[in-house]
C-alpha positions in Angstrom: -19.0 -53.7 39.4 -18.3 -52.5 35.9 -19.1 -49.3 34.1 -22.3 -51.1 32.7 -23.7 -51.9 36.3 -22.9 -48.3 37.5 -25.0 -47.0 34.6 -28.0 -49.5 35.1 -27.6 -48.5 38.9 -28.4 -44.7 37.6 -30.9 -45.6 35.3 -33.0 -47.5 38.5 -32.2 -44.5 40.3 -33.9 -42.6 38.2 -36.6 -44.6 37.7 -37.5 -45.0 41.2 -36.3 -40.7 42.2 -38.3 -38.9 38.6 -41.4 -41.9 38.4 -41.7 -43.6 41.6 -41.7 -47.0 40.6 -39.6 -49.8 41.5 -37.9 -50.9 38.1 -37.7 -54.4 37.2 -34.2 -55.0 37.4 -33.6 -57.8 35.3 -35.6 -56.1 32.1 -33.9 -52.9 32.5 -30.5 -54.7 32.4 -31.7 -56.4 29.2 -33.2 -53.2 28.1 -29.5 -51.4 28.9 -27.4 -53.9 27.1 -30.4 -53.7 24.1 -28.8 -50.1 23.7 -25.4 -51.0 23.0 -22.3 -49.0 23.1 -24.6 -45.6 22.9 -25.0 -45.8 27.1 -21.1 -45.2 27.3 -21.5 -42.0 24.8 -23.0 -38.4 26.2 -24.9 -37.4 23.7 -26.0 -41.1 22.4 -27.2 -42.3 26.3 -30.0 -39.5 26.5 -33.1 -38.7 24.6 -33.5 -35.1 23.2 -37.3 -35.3 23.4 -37.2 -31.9 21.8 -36.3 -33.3 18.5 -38.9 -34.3 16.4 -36.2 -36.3 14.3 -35.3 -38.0 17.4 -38.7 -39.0 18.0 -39.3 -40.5 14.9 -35.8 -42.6 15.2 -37.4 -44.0 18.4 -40.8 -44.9 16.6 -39.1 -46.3 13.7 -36.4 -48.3 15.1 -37.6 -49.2 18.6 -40.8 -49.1 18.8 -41.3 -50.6 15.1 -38.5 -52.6 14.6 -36.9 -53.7 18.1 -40.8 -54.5 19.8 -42.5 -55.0 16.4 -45.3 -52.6 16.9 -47.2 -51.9 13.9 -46.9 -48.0 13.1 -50.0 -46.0 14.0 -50.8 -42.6 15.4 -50.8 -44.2 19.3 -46.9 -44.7 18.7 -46.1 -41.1 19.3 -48.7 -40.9 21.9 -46.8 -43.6 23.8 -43.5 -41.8 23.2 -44.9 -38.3 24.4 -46.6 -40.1 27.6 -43.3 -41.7 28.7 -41.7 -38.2 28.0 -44.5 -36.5 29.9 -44.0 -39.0 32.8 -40.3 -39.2 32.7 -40.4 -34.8 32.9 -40.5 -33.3 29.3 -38.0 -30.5 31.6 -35.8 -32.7 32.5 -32.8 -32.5 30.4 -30.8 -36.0 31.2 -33.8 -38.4 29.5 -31.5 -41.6 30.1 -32.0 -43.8 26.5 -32.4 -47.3 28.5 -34.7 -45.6 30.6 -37.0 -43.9 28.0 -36.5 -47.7 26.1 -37.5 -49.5 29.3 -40.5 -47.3 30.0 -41.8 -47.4 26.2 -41.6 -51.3 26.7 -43.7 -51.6 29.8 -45.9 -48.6 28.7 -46.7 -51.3 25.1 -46.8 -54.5 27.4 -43.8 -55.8 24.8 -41.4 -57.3 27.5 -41.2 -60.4 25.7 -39.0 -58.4 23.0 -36.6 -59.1 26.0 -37.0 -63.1 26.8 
């Protein structure tokens, strides 16, 4: 296995260990090579959900741009209840995971097909 597969093995880790759902392997893969080179970088591969900044950079250019969702006040709300669900403590927020959960929580895996 490659570096990728190791780091979309994590990510299902994670999602089955911190939510308790069984991820849907072939749409987190997709999601995870959506992401780019940023999963191989430290800072890049996790969300600061902290950051308000951040926040916006996920509503603007994922949420808006990647799935097409028209901008509107139950954006944020989405980001802050995958946040909640994913542990607002919890300081590694994976990117693809975060990505793959605001996809399923928007019904917009057909970005993916």
């Amino acid at each position: 296995m490659g570096k990728r597969d190791d780091l979309i093995a994590k990510y299902a880790a994670d999602i089955q260990d911190k939510l308790g759902q069984a991820p849907d392997m072939d749409l987190l893969t997709k999601v995870t090579i959506g992401c780019g080179p940023s999963i191989y970088d430290d800072d890049a591969s996790t969300v600061a959900s902290s950051d308000e900044a951040e926040l916006e950079r996920i509503k603007s250019s994922y949420l808006m741009k990647k799935l097409g969702l028209p901008d509107g006040p139950n954006l944020m709300e989405g980001i802050n209840a995958v946040i909640e669900a994913y542990g607002r403590s919890n300081r590694n927020k994976y990117r693809a995971v975060v990505y793959y959960l605001l996809c399923r929580h928007f019904g917009k895996e057909s970005a993916y097909l």
